[in-house]
RODRENDO-777785 format. One record per residue (C-alpha): z, y, x; chain; residue number from 0; residue in three letters. Coordinates in Angstrom, 2 decimals, m for minus. Example, Ala and Ser with C-alpha at 12.3 -4.5 7.8 and 13.67 -1.06 7.14 Angstrom:
<nutor><pz>7.80</pz><py>m4.50</py><px>12.30</px><c>A</c><k>0</k><r>ALA</r></nutor>
<nutor><pz>7.14</pz><py>m1.06</py><px>13.67</px><c>A</c><k>1</k><r>SER</r></nutor>
***
This chain:
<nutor><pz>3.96</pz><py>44.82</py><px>m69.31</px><c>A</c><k>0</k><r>UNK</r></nutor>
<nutor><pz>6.10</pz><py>42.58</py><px>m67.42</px><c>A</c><k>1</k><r>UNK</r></nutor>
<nutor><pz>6.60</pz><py>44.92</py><px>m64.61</px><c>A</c><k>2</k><r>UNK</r></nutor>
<nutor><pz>7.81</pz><py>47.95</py><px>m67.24</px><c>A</c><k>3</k><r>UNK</r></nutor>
<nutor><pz>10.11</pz><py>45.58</py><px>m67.92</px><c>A</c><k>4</k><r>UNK</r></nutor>
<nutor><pz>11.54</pz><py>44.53</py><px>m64.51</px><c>A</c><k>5</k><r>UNK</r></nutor>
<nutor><pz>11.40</pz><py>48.70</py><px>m64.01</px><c>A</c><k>6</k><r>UNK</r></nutor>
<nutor><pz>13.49</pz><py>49.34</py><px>m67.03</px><c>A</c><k>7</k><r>UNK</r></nutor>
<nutor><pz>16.07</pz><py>46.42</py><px>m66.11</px><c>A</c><k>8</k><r>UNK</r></nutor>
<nutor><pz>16.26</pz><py>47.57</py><px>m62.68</px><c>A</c><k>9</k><r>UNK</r></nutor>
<nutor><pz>17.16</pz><py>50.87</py><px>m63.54</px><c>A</c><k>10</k><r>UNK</r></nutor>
<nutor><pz>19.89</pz><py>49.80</py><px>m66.09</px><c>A</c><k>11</k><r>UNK</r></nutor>
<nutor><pz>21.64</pz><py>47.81</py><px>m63.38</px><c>A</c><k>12</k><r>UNK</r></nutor>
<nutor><pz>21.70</pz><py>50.98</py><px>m61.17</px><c>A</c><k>13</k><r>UNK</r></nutor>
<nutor><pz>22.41</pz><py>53.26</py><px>m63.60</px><c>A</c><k>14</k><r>UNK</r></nutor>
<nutor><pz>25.79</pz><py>51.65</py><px>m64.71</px><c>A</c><k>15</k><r>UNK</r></nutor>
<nutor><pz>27.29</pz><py>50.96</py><px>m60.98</px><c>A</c><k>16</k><r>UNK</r></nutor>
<nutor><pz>29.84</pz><py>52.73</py><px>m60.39</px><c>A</c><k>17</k><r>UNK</r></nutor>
<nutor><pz>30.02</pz><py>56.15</py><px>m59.21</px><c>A</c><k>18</k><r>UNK</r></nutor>
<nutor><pz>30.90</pz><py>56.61</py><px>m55.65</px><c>A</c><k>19</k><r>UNK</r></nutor>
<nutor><pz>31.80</pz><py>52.95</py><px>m55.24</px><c>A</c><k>20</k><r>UNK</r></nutor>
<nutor><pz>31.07</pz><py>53.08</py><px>m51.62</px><c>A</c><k>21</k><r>UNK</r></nutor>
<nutor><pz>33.41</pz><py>54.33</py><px>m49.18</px><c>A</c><k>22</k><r>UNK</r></nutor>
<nutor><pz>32.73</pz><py>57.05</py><px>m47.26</px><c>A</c><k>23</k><r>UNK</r></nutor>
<nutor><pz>31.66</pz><py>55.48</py><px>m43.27</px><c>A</c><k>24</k><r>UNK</r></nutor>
<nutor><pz>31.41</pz><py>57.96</py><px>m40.32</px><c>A</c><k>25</k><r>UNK</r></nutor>
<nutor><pz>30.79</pz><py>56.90</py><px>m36.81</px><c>A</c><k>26</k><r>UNK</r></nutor>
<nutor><pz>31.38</pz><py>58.73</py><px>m33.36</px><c>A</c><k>27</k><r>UNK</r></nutor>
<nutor><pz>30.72</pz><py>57.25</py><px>m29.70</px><c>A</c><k>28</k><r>UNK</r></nutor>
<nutor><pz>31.88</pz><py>53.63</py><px>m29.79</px><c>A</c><k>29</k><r>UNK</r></nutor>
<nutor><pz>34.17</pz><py>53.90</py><px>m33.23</px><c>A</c><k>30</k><r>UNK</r></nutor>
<nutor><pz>33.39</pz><py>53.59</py><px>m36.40</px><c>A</c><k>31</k><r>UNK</r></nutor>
<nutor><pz>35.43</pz><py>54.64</py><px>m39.53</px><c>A</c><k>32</k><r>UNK</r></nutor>
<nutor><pz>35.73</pz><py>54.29</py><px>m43.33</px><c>A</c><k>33</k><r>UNK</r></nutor>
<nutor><pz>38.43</pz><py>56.20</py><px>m45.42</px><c>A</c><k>34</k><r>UNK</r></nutor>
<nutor><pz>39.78</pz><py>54.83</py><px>m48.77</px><c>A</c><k>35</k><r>UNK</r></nutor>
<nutor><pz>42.13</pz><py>56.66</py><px>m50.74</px><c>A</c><k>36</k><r>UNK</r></nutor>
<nutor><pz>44.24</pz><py>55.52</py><px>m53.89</px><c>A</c><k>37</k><r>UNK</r></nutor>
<nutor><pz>43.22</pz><py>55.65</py><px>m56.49</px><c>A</c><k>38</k><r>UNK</r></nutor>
<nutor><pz>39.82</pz><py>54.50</py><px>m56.35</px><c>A</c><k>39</k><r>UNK</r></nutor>
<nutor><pz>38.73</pz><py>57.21</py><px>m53.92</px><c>A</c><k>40</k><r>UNK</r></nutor>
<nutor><pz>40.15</pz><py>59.74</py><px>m56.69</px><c>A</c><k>41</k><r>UNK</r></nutor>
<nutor><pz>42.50</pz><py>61.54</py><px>m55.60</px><c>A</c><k>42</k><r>UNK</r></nutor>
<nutor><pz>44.56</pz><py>64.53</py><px>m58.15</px><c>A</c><k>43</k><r>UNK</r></nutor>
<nutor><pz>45.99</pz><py>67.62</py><px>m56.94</px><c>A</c><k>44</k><r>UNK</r></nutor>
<nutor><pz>49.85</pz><py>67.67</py><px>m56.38</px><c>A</c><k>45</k><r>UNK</r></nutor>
<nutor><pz>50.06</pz><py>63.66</py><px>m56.62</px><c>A</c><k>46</k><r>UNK</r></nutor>
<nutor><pz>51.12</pz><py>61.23</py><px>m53.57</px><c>A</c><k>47</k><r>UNK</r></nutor>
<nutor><pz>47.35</pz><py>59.60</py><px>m52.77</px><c>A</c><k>48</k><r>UNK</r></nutor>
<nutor><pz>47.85</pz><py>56.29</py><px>m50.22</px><c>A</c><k>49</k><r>UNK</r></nutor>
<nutor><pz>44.93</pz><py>56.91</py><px>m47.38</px><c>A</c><k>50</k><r>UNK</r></nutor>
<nutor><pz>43.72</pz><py>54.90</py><px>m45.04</px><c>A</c><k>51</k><r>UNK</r></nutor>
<nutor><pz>40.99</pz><py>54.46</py><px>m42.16</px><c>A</c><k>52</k><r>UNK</r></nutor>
<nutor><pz>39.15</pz><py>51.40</py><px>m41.20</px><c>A</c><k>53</k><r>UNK</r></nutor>
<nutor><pz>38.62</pz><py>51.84</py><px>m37.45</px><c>A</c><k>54</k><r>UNK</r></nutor>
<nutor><pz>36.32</pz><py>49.47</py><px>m35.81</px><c>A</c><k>55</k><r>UNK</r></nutor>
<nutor><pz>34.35</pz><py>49.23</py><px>m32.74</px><c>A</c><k>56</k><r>UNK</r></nutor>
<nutor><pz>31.18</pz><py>48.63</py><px>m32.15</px><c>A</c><k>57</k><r>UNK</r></nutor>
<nutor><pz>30.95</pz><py>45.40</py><px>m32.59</px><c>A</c><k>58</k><r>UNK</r></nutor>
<nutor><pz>33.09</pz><py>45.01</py><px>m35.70</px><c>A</c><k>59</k><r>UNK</r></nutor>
<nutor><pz>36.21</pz><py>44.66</py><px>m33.71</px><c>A</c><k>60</k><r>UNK</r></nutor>
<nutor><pz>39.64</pz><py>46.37</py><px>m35.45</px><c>A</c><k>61</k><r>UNK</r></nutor>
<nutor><pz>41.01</pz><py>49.00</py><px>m33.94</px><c>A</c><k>62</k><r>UNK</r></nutor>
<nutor><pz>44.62</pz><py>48.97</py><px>m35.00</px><c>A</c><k>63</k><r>UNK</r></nutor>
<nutor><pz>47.18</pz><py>52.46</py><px>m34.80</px><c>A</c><k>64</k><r>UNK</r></nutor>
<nutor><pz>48.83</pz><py>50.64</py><px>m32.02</px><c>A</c><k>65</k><r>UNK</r></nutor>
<nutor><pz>46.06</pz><py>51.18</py><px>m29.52</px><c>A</c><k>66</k><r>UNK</r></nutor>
<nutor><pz>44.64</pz><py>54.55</py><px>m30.86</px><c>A</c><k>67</k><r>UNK</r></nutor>
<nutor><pz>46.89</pz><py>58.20</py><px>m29.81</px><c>A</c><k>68</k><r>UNK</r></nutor>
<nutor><pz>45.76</pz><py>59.26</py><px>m33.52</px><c>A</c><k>69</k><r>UNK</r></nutor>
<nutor><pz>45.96</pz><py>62.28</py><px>m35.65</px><c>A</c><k>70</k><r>UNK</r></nutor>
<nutor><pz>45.55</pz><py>63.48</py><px>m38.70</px><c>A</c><k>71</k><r>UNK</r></nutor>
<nutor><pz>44.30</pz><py>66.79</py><px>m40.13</px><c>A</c><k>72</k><r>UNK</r></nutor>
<nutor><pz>43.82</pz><py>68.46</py><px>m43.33</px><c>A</c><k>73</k><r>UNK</r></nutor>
<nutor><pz>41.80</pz><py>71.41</py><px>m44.21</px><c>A</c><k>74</k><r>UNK</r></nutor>
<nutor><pz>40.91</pz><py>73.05</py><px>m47.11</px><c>A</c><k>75</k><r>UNK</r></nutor>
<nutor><pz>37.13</pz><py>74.08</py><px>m47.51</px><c>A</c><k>76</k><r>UNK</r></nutor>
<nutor><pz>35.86</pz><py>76.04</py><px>m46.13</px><c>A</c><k>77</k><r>UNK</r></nutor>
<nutor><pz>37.52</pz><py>76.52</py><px>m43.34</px><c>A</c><k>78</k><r>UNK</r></nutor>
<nutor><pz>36.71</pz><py>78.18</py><px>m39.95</px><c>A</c><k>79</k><r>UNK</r></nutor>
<nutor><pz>37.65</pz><py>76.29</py><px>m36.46</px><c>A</c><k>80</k><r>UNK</r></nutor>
<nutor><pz>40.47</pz><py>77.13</py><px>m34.65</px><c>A</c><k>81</k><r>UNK</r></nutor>
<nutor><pz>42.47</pz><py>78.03</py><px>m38.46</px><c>A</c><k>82</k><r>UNK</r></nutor>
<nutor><pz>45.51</pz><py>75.88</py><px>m38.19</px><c>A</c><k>83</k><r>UNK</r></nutor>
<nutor><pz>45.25</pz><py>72.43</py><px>m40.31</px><c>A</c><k>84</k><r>UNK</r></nutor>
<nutor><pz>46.96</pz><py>72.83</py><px>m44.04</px><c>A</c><k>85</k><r>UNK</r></nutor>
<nutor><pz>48.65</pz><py>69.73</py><px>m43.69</px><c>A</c><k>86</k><r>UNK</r></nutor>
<nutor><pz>49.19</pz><py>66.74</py><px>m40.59</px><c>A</c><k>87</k><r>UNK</r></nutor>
<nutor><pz>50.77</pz><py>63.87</py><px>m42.16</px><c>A</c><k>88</k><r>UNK</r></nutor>
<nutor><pz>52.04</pz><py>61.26</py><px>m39.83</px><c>A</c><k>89</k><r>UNK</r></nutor>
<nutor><pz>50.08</pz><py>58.22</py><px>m39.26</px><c>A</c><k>90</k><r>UNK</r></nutor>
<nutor><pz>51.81</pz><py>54.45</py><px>m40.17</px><c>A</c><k>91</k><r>UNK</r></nutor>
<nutor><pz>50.19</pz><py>51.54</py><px>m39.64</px><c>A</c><k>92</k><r>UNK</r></nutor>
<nutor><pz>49.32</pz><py>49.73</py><px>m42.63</px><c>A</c><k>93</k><r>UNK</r></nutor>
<nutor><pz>47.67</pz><py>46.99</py><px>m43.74</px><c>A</c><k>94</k><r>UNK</r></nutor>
<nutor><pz>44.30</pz><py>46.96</py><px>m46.25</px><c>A</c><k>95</k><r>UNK</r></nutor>
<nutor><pz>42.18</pz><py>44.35</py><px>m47.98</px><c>A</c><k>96</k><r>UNK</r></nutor>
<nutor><pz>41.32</pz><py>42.48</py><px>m44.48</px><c>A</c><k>97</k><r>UNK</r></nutor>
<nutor><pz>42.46</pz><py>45.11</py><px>m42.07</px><c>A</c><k>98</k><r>UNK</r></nutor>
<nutor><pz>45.92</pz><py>45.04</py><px>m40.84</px><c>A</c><k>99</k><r>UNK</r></nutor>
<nutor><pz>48.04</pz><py>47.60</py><px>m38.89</px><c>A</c><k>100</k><r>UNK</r></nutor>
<nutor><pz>45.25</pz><py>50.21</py><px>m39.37</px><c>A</c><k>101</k><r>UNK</r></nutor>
<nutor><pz>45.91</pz><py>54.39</py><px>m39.83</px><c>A</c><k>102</k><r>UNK</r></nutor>
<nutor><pz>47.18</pz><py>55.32</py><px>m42.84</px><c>A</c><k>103</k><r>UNK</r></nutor>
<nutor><pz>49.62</pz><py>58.26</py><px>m44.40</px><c>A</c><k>104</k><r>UNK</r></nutor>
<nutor><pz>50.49</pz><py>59.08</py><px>m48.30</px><c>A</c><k>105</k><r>UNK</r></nutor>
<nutor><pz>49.07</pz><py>63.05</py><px>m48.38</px><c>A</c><k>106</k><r>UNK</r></nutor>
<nutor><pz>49.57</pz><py>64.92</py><px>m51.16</px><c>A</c><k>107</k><r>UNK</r></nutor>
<nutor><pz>46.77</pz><py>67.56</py><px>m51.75</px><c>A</c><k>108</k><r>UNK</r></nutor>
<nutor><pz>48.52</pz><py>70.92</py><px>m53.10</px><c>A</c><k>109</k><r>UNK</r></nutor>
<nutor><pz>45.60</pz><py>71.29</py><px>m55.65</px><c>A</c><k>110</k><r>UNK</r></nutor>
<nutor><pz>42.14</pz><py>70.77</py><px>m56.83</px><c>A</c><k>111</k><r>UNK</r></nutor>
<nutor><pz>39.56</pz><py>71.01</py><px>m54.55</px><c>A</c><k>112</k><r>UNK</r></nutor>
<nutor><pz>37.53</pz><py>70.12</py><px>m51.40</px><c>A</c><k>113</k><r>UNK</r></nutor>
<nutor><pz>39.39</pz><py>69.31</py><px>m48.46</px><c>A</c><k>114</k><r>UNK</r></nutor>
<nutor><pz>38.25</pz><py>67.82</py><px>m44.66</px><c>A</c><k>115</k><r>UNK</r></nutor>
<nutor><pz>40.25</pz><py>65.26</py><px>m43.51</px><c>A</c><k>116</k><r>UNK</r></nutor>
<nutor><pz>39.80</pz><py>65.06</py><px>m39.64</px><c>A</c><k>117</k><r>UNK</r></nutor>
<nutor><pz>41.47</pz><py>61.80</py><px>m37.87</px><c>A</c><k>118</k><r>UNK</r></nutor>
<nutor><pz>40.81</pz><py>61.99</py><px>m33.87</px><c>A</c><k>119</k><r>UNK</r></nutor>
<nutor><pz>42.27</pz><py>59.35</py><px>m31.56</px><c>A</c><k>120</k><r>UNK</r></nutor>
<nutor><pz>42.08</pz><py>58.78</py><px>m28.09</px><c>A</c><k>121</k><r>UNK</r></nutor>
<nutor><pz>42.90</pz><py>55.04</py><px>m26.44</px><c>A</c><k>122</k><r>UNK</r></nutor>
<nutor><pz>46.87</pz><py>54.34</py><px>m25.55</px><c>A</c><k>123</k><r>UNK</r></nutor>
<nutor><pz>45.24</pz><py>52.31</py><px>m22.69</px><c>A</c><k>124</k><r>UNK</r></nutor>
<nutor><pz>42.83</pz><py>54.62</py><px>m20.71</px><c>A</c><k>125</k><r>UNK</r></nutor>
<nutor><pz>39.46</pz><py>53.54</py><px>m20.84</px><c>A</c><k>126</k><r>UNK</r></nutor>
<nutor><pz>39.98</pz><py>50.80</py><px>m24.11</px><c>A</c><k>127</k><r>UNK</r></nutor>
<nutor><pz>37.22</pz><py>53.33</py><px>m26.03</px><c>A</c><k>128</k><r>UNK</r></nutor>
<nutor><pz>35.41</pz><py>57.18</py><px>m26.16</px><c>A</c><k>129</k><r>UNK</r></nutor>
<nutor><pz>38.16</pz><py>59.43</py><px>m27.63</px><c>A</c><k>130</k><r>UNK</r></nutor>
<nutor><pz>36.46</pz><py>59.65</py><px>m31.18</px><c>A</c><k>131</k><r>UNK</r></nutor>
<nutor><pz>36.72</pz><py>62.26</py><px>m33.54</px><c>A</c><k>132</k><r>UNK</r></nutor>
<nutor><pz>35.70</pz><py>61.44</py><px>m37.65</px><c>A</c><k>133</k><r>UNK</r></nutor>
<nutor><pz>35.33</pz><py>64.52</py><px>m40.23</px><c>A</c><k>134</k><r>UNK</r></nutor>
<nutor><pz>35.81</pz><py>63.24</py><px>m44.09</px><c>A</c><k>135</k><r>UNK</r></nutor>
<nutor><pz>34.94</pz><py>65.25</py><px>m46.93</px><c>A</c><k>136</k><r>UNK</r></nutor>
<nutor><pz>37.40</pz><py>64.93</py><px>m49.69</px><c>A</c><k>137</k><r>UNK</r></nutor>
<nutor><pz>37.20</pz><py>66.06</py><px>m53.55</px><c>A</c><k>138</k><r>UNK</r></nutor>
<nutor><pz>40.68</pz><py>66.21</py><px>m55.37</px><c>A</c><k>139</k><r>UNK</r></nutor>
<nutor><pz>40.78</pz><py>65.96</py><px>m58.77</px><c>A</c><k>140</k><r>UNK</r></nutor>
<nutor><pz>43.04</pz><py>68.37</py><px>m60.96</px><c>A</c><k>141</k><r>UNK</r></nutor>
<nutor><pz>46.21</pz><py>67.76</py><px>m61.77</px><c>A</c><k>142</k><r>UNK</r></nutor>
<nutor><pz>49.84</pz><py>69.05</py><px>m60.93</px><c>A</c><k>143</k><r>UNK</r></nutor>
<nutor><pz>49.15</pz><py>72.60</py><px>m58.78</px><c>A</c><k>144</k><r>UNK</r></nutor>
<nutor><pz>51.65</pz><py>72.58</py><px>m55.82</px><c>A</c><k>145</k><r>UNK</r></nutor>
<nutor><pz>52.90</pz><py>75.63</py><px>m54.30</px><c>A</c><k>146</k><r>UNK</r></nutor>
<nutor><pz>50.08</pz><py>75.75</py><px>m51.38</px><c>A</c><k>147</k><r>UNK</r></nutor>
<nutor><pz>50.52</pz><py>77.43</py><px>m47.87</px><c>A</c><k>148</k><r>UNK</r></nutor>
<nutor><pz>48.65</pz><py>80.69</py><px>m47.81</px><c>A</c><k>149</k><r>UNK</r></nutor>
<nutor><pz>45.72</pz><py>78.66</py><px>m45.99</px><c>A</c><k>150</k><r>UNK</r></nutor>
<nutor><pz>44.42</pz><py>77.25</py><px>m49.20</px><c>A</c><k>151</k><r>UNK</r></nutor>
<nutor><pz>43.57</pz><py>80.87</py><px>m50.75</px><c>A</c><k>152</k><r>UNK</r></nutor>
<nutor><pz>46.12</pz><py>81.97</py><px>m52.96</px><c>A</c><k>153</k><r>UNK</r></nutor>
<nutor><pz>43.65</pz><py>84.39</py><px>m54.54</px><c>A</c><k>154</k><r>UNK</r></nutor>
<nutor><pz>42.27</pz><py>81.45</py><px>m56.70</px><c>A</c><k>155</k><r>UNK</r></nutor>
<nutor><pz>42.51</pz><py>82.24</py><px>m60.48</px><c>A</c><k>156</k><r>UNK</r></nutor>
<nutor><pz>43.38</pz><py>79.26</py><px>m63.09</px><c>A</c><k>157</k><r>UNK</r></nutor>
<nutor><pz>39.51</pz><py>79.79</py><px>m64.23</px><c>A</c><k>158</k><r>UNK</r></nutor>
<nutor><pz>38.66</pz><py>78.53</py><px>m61.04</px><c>A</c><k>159</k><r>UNK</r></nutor>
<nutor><pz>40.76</pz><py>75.33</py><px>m61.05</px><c>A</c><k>160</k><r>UNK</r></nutor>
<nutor><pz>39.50</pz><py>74.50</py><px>m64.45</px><c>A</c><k>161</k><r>UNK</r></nutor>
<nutor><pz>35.66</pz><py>74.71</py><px>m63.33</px><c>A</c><k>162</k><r>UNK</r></nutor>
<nutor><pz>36.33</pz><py>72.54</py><px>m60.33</px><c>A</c><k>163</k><r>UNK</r></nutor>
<nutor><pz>38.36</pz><py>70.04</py><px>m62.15</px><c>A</c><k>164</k><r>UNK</r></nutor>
<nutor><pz>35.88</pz><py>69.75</py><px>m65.04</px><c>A</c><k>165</k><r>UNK</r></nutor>
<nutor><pz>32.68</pz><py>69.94</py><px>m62.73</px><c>A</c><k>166</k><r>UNK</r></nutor>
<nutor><pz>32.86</pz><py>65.95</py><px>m61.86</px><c>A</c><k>167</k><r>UNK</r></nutor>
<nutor><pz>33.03</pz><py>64.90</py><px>m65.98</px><c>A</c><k>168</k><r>UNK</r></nutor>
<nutor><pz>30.56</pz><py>66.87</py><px>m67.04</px><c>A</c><k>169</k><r>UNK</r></nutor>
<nutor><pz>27.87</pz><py>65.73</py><px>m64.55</px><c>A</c><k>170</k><r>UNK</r></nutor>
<nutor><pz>28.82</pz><py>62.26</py><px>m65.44</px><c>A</c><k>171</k><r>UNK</r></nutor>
<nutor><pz>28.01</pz><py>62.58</py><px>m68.98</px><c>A</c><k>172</k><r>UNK</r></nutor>
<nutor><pz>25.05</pz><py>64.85</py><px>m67.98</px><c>A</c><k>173</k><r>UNK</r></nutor>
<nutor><pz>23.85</pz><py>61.50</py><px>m65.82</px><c>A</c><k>174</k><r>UNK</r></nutor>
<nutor><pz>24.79</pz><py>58.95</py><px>m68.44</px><c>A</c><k>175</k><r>UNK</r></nutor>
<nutor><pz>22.81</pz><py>61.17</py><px>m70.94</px><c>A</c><k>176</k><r>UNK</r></nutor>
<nutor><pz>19.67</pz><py>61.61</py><px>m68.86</px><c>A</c><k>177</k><r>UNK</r></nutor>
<nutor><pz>20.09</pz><py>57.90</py><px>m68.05</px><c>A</c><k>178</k><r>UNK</r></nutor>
<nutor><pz>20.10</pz><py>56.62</py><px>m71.80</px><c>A</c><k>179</k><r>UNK</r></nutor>
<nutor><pz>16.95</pz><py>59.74</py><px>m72.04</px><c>A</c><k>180</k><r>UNK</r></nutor>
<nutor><pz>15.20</pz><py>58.13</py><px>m69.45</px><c>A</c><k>181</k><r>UNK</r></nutor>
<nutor><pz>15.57</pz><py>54.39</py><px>m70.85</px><c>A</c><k>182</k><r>UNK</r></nutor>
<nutor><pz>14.31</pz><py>55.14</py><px>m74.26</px><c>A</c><k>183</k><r>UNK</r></nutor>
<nutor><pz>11.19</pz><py>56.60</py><px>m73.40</px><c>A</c><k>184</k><r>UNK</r></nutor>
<nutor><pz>10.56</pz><py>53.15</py><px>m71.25</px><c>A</c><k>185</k><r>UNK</r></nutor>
<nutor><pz>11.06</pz><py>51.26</py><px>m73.87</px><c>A</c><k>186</k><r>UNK</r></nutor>
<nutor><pz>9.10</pz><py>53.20</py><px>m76.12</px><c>A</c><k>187</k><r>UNK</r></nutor>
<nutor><pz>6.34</pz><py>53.07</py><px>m74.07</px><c>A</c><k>188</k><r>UNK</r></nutor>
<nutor><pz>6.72</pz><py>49.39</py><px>m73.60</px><c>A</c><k>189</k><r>UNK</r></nutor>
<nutor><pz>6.85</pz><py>49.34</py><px>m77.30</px><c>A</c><k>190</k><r>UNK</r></nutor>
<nutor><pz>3.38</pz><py>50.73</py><px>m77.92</px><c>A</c><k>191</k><r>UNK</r></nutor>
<nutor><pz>1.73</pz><py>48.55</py><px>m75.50</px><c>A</c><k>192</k><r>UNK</r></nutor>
***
């Protein structure tokens, strides 16, 4: 009985972590990234989001903008290569939770969606590190629609925008749901023993 229990327990303390609490971490050659993006990962259609990358080497050493030729691209899934980016917002260096002088740019996604944000750099002293390349996936929210370039497929209806914004919410509550399901049968069971 007392390992039902520890089950049951276990699973309520991963069931109520928050969603996607972990930020996304992609690695190429020598460099390792992680994105953020304000708010909480989140970000809404046609609403400044503050992004920024975590570059490290291997190691754990910072890579700050100051030694990295970086850039920034945005696409719009899908997308094919070669198709010119949707948006390049400049880099600035900023500074996040222990990281200072890192990439970072406000971006402002034109509208609900998933976009690829691809930041490559190469070293502004030869030979400091591999030029890297790291590929994001993004999902924006809904909120305000922006006038997009033609890129982001101007052939979308408002139906669409509605099922991609309310996609995310309902598999939440379908989670939650199957979650609280899931618990009362194992206490149940624990019941009748």
């Amino acid at each position: 009985m007392n390992y039902k229990l520890f089950l049951v327990l276990l699973f309520i303390s991963f069931t109520f972590l928050p969603i996607a609490s972990a930020h996304t971490v992609k690695i190429a050659g020598n460099i390792g990234g992680t994105i953020h993006i304000e708010p909480n990962d989140n970000p809404s259609a046609g609403q400044p989001a503050q992004t920024w990358f975590a570059l490290t080497r291997k190691g754990g050493q910072v890579l700050p903008l100051k030694e990295c030729n970086c850039q920034l691209a945005i696409y719009a899934e899908p997308h094919t290569p070669g198709e010119p980016a949707l948006l390049e917002p400049p880099l600035k260096p900023v500074g996040a939770e222990r990281y200072q002088g890192i990439p970072g740019a406000e971006i402002t996604f034109p509208k609900a969606g998933v976009y690829e944000l691809q930041l490559s750099g190469k070293p502004a002293t030869a030979g400091s590190f591999r030029p890297f390349d790291l590929r994001f996936q993004v999902t924006v929210a809904a909120g305000r629609t922006l006038a997009a370039p033609q890129q982001v497929g101007e052939n979308e209806t408002e139906t669409n925008r509605a099922a991609i914004g309310l996609a995310q919410p309902i598999m939440i509550v379908a989670i939650v749901l199957l979650s609280i399901g899931i618990v009362l049968f194992l206490v149940q069971g624990v019941r009748r023993e």
